[in-house]
N, C-alpha and C positions, 0 to 999 in steps of 0.2 A: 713492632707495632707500637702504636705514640698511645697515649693516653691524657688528656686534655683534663686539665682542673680550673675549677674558675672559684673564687671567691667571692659569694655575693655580696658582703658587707663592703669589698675595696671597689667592685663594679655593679653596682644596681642597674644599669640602665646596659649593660655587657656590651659594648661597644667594642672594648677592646677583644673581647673575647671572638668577635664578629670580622676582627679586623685579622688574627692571628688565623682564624682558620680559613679565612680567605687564603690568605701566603702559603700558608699546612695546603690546600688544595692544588695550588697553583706549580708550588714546588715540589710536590710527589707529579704530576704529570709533566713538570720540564724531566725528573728523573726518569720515568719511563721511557720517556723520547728520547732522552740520550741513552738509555738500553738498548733499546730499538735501535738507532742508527749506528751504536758500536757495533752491534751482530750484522745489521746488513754493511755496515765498512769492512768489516771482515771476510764478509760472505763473497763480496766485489773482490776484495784486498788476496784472498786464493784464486778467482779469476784472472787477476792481473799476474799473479807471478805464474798461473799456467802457461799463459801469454807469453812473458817473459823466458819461460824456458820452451816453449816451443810456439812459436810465431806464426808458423803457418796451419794452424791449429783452426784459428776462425779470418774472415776475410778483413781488408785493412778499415773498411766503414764500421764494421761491427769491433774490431780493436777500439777503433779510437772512441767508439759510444758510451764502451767499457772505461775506458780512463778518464771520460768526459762524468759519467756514473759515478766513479770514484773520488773523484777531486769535489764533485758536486757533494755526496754524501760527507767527505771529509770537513768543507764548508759547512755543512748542515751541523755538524757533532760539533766544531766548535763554538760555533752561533750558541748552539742548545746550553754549552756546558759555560761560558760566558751568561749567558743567563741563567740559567741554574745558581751561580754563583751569586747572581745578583738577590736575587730572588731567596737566597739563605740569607744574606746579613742580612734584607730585610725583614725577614720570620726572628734572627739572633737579634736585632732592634728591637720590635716589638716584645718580645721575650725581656730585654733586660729592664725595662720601664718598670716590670713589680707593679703592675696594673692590676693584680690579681691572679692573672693568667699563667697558669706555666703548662710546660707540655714535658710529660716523663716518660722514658721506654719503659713497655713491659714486659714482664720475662714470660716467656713463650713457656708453655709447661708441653711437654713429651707423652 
């Protein structure tokens, strides 16, 4: 869990502060997407190797949908995680400016 501090003497008018938790929103839902698409890559990724150790298991249209499935969702996880990345140095950009803003974890109490 992040926790957001702003300075209001360094940002009166919080602009940046405005700008930071835009990327804080945008880069917590690329990471969920690429959660989401690693469990359904996976979820594909045990279909395929069922597949691959018995063949005649499902018919050859419904194979190839499956590996068509898979290559598509593999596309999709590295799009997300390519973005993802992008999407971090720009929240660690804004973040190094000393605009006022910073964002600190907090320790999760039990």
């Amino acid at each position: 869990m992040l926790e957001v501090a702003c300075k209001r003497r360094l940002e009166p008018d919080r602009s940046q502060l405005r700008r930071v938790l835009d990327a804080q929103v945008v880069y917590e839902r690329m990471r969920a997407t690429r959660f989401m698409l690693v469990h359904l890559l996976a979820f594909v990724g045990v279909v395929v190797w069922i597949l691959a150790i018995s063949p005649d298991l499902l018919p050859q249209r419904a194979r190839h949908f499956t590996f068509i499935l898979w290559g598509s969702f593999l596309f999709l996880t590295i799009s997300v995680v390519v973005e993802e990345y992008v999407l971090w140095r720009k929240l660690s950009r804004y973040l190094a400016r000393k605009g006022g803003v910073s964002l600190h974890k907090m320790q999760e109490s039990c």
